[in-house]
Structure formats: structure tokens, C-alpha cells
C-alpha positions in Angstrom: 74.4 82.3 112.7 77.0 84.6 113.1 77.9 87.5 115.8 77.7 90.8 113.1 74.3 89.9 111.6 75.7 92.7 108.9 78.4 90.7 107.8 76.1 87.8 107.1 73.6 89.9 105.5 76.0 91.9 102.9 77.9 87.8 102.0 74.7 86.9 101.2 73.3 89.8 99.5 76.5 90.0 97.3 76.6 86.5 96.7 73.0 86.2 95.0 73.8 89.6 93.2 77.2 88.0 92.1 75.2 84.7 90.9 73.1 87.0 89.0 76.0 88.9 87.2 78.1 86.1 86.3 74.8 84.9 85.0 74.2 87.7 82.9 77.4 87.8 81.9 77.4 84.3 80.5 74.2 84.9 78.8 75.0 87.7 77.2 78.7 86.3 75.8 77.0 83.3 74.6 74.3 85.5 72.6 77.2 87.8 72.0 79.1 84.7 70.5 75.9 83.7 68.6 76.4 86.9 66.7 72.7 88.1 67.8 71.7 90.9 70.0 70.2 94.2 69.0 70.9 94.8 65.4 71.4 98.6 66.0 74.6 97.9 68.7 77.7 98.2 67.4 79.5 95.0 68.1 82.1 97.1 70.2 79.1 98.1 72.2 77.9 94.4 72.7 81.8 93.4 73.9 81.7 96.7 76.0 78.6 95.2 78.3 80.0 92.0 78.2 83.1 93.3 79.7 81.6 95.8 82.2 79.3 92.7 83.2 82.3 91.0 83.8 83.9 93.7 85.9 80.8 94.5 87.9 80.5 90.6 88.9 84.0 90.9 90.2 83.3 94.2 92.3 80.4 91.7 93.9 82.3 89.1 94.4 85.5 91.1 96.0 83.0 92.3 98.5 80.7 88.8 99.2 84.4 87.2 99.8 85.7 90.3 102.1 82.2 90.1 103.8 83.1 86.5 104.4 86.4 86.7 105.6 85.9 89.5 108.2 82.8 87.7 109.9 84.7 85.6 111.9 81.7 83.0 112.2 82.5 81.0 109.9 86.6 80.9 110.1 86.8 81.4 106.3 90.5 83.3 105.4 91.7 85.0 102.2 93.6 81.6 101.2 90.2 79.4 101.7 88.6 81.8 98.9 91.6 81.4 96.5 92.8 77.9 96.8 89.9 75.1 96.3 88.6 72.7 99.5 91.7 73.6 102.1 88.4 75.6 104.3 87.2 73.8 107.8 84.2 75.2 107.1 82.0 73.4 104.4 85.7 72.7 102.4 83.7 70.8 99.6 81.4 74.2 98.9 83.6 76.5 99.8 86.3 74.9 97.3 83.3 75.1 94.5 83.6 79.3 95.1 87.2 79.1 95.4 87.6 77.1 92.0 84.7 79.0 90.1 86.9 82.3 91.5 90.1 80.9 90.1 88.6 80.2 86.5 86.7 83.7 86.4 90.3 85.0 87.5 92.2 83.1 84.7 89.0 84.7 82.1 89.6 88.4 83.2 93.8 87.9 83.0 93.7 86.2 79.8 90.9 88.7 78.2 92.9 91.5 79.8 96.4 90.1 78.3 94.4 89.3 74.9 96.7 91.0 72.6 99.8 89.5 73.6 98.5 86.3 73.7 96.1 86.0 70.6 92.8 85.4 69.7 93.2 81.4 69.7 95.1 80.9 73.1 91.9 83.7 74.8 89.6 81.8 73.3 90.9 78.5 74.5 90.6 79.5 77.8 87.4 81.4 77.5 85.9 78.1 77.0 86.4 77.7 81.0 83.4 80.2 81.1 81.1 77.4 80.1 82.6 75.3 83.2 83.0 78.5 85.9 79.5 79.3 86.1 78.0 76.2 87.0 80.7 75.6 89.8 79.3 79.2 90.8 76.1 78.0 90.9 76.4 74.8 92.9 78.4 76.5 95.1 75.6 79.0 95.8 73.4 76.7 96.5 75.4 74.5 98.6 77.0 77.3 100.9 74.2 79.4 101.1 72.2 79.1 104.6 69.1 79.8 102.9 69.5 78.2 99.6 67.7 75.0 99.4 64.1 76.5 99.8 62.2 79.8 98.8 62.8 82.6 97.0 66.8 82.0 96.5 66.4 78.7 95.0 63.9 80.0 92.7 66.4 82.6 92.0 69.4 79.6 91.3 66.3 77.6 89.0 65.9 81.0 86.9 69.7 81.3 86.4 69.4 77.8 85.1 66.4 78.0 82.8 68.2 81.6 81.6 71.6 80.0 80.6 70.1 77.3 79.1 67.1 79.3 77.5 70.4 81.3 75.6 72.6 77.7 75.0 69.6 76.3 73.0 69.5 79.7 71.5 73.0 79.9 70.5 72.6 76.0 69.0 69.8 76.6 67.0 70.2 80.1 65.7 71.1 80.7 61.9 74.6 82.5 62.3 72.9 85.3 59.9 70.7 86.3 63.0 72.2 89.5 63.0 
């Protein structure tokens, strides 16, 4: 396994915490996008958690990937966890993380740079939200030790049923759900 058993533990840990942000997160922008949610909440206040959402699955991941990078176990650099499938170890799961970090990357610049670039150029891009997430998720449950069996891949099945449970939502919904 690995020399500093607390390494291991806090990569892990913030990895299936960061799976279950990013899953919130996508959940709650595509009911945000549906125009549901609790009538009561300002729509500034449903963009608000969104965001913060956003930023807390980033403050997860920045420590899963540090975590990662300091246990020497595994060999795994800072370049491995921003440029896709150049990592020795497991390069074809690894690269999954490294490209689902890149897209979440390019969602948080362009929502951050949203004014200067328009609503029709963010929104382009946001559209990558629908692809970042399942490359999160596959590589979760391809990198992860653990993954394949017990409670974590029940964990990765209830992100699944979740996301989809709020896509079939978002498809079938009247747009005057609000």
C-alpha cells in the first residue's frame, strides 16, 4: 500500500468526498437549470450554492491531489494530475482525474471570467459539466484501491442513480415548475 498510511487515508477520503461534491454540484445546476428548487430561494441564492458547491469540490480535490502527490507510493507528480495519461502509475485512470480536473478547471475560469466573455460563450462551455463528471466518476472507480466492492461502489451507484434521478427530472419537468 503505501509507507504513510495517512497519506493514503486523507487521498481517499477526499476523493469520495470530492465525488460527492462535484455530484451535488451537478445535481443541483441541472435542477438549478430546470428552473425548480425551493420556491421561497431567491434565484441568486440557488446560483450562490451552486457556486460555493463548486468551490468546496475544488478545496477537496486540491487536497485529494496534494495527498497524492506527497505519498511517494504511488510516483504520482503535480504534472500527472494536470496533463491527461503521461502518469506510470495507472496512466489510463489517472488521465480520467487529470482530464475531469482540466474541464472542471476550464468551468470555474470561464464562470469566473463570465462577464467578459458572455452568457453564450459560459454557457458553451458549461456544457463540459455534463462530460466532466462522469470522467470523475470512472476515474474514481478505476483508481480507487477499494472501489470495485462495498460500501464505495455503492457510494459511485448512488451518484449515478442521483444524477440521473435529476436528468430525467430536468427532461420531464414543465419549465413553469417554479
Amino acid at each position: 500500500m503505501t509507507d504513510n498510511i495517512g497519506l493514503w487515508y486523507a487521498a481517499r477520503a477526499t476523493g469520495m468526498v470530492a465525488l460527492l461534491l462535484i455530484t451535488a454540484t451537478m445535481v443541483w445546476g441541472t435542477l438549478a437549470s430546470a428552473r425548480t428548487g425551493p420556491r421561497r430561494w431567491p434565484r441568486f441564492t440557488v446560483n450562490l450554492l451552486h457556486r460555493n458547491l463548486s468551490l468546496l469540490t475544488l478545496a477537496f480535490l486540491a487536497v485529494h491531489i496534494g495527498s497524492s502527490v506527497v505519498d511517494r507510493y504511488a510516483g504520482i507528480g503535480w504534472l500527472d494530475a494536470l496533463v491527461p495519461f503521461g502518469s506510470v502509475y495507472k496512466p489510463l485512470w489517472l488521465g480520467l482525474g487529470a482530464a475531469a480536473l482540466d474541464l472542471l478547471l476550464a468551468l470555474v475560469v470561464t464562470s469566473l471570467l463570465r462577464p467578459r466573455i458572455g452568457v453564450r460563450w459560459w454557457r458553451a462551455v458549461h456544457w463540459m459539466a455534463y462530460l466532466c463528471w462522469p470522467v470523475a466518476l470512472v476515474h474514481a472507480i478505476g483508481t480507487g484501491t477499494d472501489s470495485r466492492g462495498g460500501w464505495p461502489l455503492i457510494l459511485a451507484v448512488g451518484c449515478v442513480i442521483t444524477v440521473v434521478a435529476a436528468g430525467v427530472y430536468r427532461l420531464t419537468a414543465p419549465r413553469s415548475a417554479v
